[in-house]
N, C-alpha and C positions, 0 to 999 in steps of 0.2 A: 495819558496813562492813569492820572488818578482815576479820569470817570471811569475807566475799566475796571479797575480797584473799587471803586465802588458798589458796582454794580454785580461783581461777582460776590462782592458782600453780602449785598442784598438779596441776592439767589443761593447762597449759601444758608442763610436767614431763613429764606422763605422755606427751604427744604427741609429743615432742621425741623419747624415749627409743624411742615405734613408729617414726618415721620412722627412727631410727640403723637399728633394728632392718628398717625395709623397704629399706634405701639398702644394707644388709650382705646381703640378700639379692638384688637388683636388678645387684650385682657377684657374686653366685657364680659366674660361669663363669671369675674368672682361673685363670689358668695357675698348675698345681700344687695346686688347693684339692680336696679329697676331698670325698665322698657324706658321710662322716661328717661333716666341719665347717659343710657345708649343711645336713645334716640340725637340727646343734645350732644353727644360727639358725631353723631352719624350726620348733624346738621354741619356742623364746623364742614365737615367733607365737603358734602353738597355744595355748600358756601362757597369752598374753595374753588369747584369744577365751573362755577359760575364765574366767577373770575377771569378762570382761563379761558372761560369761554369768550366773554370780553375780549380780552388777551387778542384769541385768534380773529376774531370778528374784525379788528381794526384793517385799516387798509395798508396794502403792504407788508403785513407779516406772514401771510400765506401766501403762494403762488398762484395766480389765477385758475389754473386746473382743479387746485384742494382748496377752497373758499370754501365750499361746500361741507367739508371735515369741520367747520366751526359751528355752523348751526345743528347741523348733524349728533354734534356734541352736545349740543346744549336740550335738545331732543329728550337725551341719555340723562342729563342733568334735571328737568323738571320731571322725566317719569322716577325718579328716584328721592324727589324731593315727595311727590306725591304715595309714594311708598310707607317713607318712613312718617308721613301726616296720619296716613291709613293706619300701620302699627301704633301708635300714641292713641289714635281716637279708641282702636278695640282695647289697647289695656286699660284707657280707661272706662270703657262700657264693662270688662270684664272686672274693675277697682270695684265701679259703682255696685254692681251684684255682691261682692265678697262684703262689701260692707253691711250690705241690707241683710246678710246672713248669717252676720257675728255677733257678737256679744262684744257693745262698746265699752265695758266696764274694764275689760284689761289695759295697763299703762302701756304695755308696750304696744299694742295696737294702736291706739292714740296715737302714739308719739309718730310710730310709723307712718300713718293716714296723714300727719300734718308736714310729715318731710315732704312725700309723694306731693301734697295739693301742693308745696311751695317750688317745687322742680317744673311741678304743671304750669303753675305762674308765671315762674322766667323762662320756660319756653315759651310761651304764649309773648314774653317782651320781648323777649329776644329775636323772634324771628317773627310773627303776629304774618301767618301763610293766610293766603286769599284762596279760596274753594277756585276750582276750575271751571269755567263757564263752559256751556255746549257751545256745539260746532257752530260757528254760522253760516260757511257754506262748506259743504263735506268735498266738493270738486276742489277746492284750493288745498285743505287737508289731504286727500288723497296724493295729491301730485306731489305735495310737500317731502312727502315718507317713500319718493320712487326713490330717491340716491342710498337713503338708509337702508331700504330693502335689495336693492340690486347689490351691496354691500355684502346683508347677510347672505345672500344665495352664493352657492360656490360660482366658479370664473366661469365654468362650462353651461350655467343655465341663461338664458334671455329671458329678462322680465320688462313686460311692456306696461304702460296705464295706458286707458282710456276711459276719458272722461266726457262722452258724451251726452253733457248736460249735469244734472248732479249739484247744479250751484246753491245747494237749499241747505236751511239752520234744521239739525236734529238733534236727541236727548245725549247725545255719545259727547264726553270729551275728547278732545282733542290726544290724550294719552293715551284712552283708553280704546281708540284708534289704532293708534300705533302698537298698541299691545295684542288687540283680536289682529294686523296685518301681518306681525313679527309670526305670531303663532302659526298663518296657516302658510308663510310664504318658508318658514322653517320646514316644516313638517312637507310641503310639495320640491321644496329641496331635499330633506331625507331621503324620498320616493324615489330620486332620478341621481343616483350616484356618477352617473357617466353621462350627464347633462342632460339639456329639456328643454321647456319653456313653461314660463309661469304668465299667465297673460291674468290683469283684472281689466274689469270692463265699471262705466259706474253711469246709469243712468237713471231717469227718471221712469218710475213706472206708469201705466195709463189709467185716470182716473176711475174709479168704479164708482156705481150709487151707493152713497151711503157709508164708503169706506172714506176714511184719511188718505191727503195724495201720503203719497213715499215713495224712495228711494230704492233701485235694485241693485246691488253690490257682487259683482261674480268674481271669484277666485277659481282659476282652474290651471292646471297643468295636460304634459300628454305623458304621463309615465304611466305605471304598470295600474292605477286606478284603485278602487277600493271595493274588495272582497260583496259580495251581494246580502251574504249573511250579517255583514260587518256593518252596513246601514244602517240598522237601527239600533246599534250601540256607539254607534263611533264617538256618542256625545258624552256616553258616560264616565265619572271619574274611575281612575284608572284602567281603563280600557287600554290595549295594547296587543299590538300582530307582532311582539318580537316575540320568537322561537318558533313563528308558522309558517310551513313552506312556502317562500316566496315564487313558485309556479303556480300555487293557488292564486294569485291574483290578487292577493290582499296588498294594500296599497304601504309604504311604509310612514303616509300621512297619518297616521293614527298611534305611532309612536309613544308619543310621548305621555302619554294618559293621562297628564291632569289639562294640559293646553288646549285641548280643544273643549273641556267639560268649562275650564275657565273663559273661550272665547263665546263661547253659550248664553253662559250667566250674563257679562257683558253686555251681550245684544240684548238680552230680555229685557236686562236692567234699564234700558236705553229704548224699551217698547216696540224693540223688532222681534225676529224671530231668523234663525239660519235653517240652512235644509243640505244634507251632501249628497251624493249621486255622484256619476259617472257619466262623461260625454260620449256621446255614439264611436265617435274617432278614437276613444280609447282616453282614459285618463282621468286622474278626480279633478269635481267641480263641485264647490261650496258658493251657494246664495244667500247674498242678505238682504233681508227687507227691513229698510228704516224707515217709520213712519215721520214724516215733517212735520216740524214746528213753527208755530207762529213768533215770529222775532218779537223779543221786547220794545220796548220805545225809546230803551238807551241804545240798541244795540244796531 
């Protein structure tokens, strides 16, 4: 009986101590709070899902069937740890401008400049985050993200991988993976409200003279496909077929208007290129070509 008594202490505790933590985040908009001192509750979060994530990963706390809900989660936990790294880094690319712009003669400026560098400080101890390495084989990555993405899709769609071949290191992390797969497997779920199939395919392309090997990446479904007109904007930001006849043919992949302008920039960033189209059999089909990388000598 006490260990009971204890331990519901303890989980009283620990919930007491999230709730501070989401009531501290719930007020970051007062007046005069920096990116950095949000970011440094937004880590505590993090922190915590990390935890949990532990938590579920041990053996026996999940049921053999949901094993998978603990990596899955932890998935959810480093693309959001890498989020709020991403936000810190631009305010302070955006600190460093304001500075170079002012006139450092005012006291209160100063004073402010030197709270922000000391907040920057103890984030940097506090949590001192490691950059994300690239992939080093995209076939292990791929398969990794099928449970999270048959997740997102509703009940009624079937989504397959296929990874034949694929096992090679390219410029993409590993999040940012998951983030260009979340987008088009969203978006090919939008399309097909009364079910479908989402099939990706990942293989190795054939070498050519003089090009880099790489990677080919096909996301497709068989819903109603994507508008002919619609091609060659589908990449751009805020593009979007809500309010156009859905007999036209316009695919409802194209939705959401900054996700695929964002799964774009990603792949370029990473020194591919994407392409969308439409399968003969009916339904959109998005290609990616990754170029391959030479692995390091640690890796």
């Amino acid at each position: 009986m006490q260990q009971i008594d204890a331990t519901l202490v303890m989980d009283r505790a620990e919930r007491k101590r999230l709730e501070q933590v989401v009531q501290t985040l719930a007020n970051a908009g007062n007046r005069g709070e920096t990116v950095a001192e949000v970011a440094h509750d937004a880590r505590n979060m993090v922190t915590a899902l990390g935890l949990y994530c532990d938590l579920l990963e041990e053996p026996g706390v999940l049921a053999s069937p949901f094993t998978r809900y603990g990596s899955e989660l932890r998935l959810v936990a480093d693309a959001s740890r890498r989020l709020v790294e991403k936000l810190v880094a631009i305010d302070t690319n955006h600190e460093n401008v304001r500075n170079a712009r002012t006139n450092t003669s005012h006291g209160n400026n100063r004073i402010d400049r030197r709270r922000q560098g000391a907040i920057g400080k103890q984030w940097a101890t506090d949590w001192d985050p490691k950059p994300s390495a690239p992939i080093v084989s995209m076939a292990v990555e791929l398969l990794a993200n099928h449970n999270l993405l048959a997740a997102l899709a509703s009940s009624s769609i079937i989504l397959t991988v296929d990874a034949d071949g694929g096992a090679r290191p390219v410029w993409m992390t590993s999040e940012d993976l998951t983030r260009v797969l979340v987008n088009l497997v969203r978006n090919a779920s939008d399309a097909m409200p009364s079910g479908g199939r989402i099939q990706m395919e990942l293989r190795d392309l054939p070498p050519c003279a003089g090009a880099m090997d790489a990677l080919l990446l096909t996301v497709e479904d068989n819903g109603p496909g994507i508008a002919d007109p619609d091609l060659q904007t589908v990449f751009e930001s805020g593009f979007t077929t809500r309010g156009k006849d859905a007999a036209a043919g316009s695919s409802a992949a194209s939705h959401r208007g900054l996700g695929l302008a964002i799964t774009r920039s990603i792949v370029e960033a990473a020194g591919g290129r994407i392409l969308a189209g439409n399968r003969p059999e009916g339904g959109a089909r998005f290609q990616i070509e990754l170029p391959v990388r030479k692995l390091g000598p640690r890796e």
